[in-house]
C-alpha angles and dihedrals in degrees: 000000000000125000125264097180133044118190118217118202116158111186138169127194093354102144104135090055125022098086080070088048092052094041089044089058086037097063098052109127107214143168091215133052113262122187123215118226118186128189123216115194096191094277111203088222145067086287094110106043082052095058098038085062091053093044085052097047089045104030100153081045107043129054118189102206101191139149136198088266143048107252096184126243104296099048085055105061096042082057084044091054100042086052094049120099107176121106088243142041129219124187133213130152121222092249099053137052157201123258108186128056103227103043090111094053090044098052082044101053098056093043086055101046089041112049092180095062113096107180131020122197140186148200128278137201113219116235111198101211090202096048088039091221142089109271107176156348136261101206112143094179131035083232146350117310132130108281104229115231093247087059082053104048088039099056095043131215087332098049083086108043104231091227090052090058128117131153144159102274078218085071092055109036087090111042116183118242095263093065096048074055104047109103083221127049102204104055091049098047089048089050087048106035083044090057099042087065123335127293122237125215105211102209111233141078093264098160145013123244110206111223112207094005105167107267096013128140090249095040089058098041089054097039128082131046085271099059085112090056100049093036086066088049091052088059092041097051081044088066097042093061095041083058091051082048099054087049097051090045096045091235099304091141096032093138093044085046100045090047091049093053084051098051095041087049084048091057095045078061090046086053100033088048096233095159086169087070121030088076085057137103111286094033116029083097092065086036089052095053095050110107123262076252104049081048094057094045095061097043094058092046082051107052093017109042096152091049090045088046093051091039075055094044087040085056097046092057105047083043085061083043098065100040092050088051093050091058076054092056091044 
């Protein structure tokens, strides 16, 4: 039989959790053959030796694709893809996994009685890696219905959960340049597989997304003493990409553009603490919808700093209390 889906994980230094994200692919209950690739980038832990033992034990079911040195995550999954030889691609990344058995025949069902579709999505539970609990759901819709590009393009690269992606390999062979550009690789492959066709939202809580895994995109973006700086050129390069995306697409998408880029500038002004402005046209709107907390928050950030700076340092030290106290307990 030959296979009709390739999944796709790339993962790096992902020891503590890739054995979820293999047995997660493994238990998938399907009427077709799938194949497993997985993408080593050279992972400094225990990563490789884990995934050498599944690909023994399921040699006709895992691929390691590999190389001598690490090529960074986008230069992964292209080599993923063109590996791959299966009709359809699912993602999921080493640190995250599927939940339910039959997400793969689902999604698959619904690509192959609908040829126009060019990507289908799912919901997510969010796993906090630091509270060691869900926390929280990724559900876009109250049920399934097409998700329309400007949705897309609104909620940005979370809106579609990674592990919830599948799409035709057809539909990626040939990415546009402003995807080879974007400083990210989901948010602009949702925004372009959603335009070539629709996009379906497959109602149901499929996968779970791990929220401050260690070496994870999210991990890295909210560590360092310079977390404030790179979270504005996220957003700026945000708003790069949705520009290179107005241009590939002539303008199809101008008033979801054009709000994105305000509500991406409104959060530079969040970050950068430019209370003066934030009340302000053209973003009084985003202002308006923070909560009566957030708004606090910010204004004492804004006319107390060094009180705002001791209430954070005040935080940070209870937070180290109690964890202290829990290795007590234990």
């Amino acid at each position: 039989m030959s296979v009709l889906v390739s999944i796709n994980c790339i993962t790096y230094n992902h020891e503590a959790y890739i054995r979820c994200a293999i047995e997660g692919f493994l238990m998938q209950r399907t009427e077709f053959a799938f194949e497993i690739l997985i993408g080593e980038d050279c992972s400094t832990d225990r990563t490789r030796e884990i995934v050498e033992a599944y690909r023994k034990q399921y040699p006709d079911k895992i691929r390691i694709i590999t190389s001598q040195n690490n090529v960074g995550s986008s230069e992964n999954s292209l080599r993923l893809l063109e590996a791959s030889q299966g009709k359809y691609i699912a993602l999921c990344e080493g640190d995250d996994y599927w939940t339910d058995p039959y997400k793969l025949q689902k999604q698959v069902d619904y690509m192959e009685n609908h040829s126009d579709c060019t990507l289908c999505f799912h919901g997510a539970k969010i796993f906090d890696e630091g509270k060691q609990k869900m926390i929280s759901d990724i559900k876009p819709y109250v049920k399934s219905r097409i998700s329309p590009v400007e949705d897309i393009i609104f909620g940005g690269g979370g809106f579609c959960p990674t592990a919830s992606l599948l799409f035709r390999k057809q539909s990626a062979e040939q990415l546009p340049l402003f995807f080879q550009k974007a400083h990210v690789g989901d948010y602009p492959l949702q925004m372009y597989l959603a335009s070539q066709g629709y996009a379906y939202y497959l109602d149901g809580m499929m996968a779970v997304y791990r929220y401050g895994a260690e070496m994870s995109w999210n991990y890295q973006l909210n560590s360092g003493e310079d977390r404030l700086e790179k979270a504005i050129k996220l957003k700026e390069a945000d708003n790069r990409l949705l520009e290179e995306f107005h241009r590939f697409t002539n303008g199809r998408y101008q008033m979801a553009i054009e709000s994105t880029k305000r509500k991406n500038e409104f959060a530079i002004l969040l970050l950068q603490n430019r209370m003066g402005e934030l009340k302000k046209q053209p973003y009084r709107t985003f202002y308006k919808e923070l909560t009566v907390s957030h708004r606090i928050k910010l204004r004492v950030r804004y006319h107390l700093p060094r009180v705002y700076r001791w209430i954070l340092k005040l935080k940070k030290l209870l937070k180290k209390l109690a964890i202290v106290r829990l290795g007590v307990n234990r």
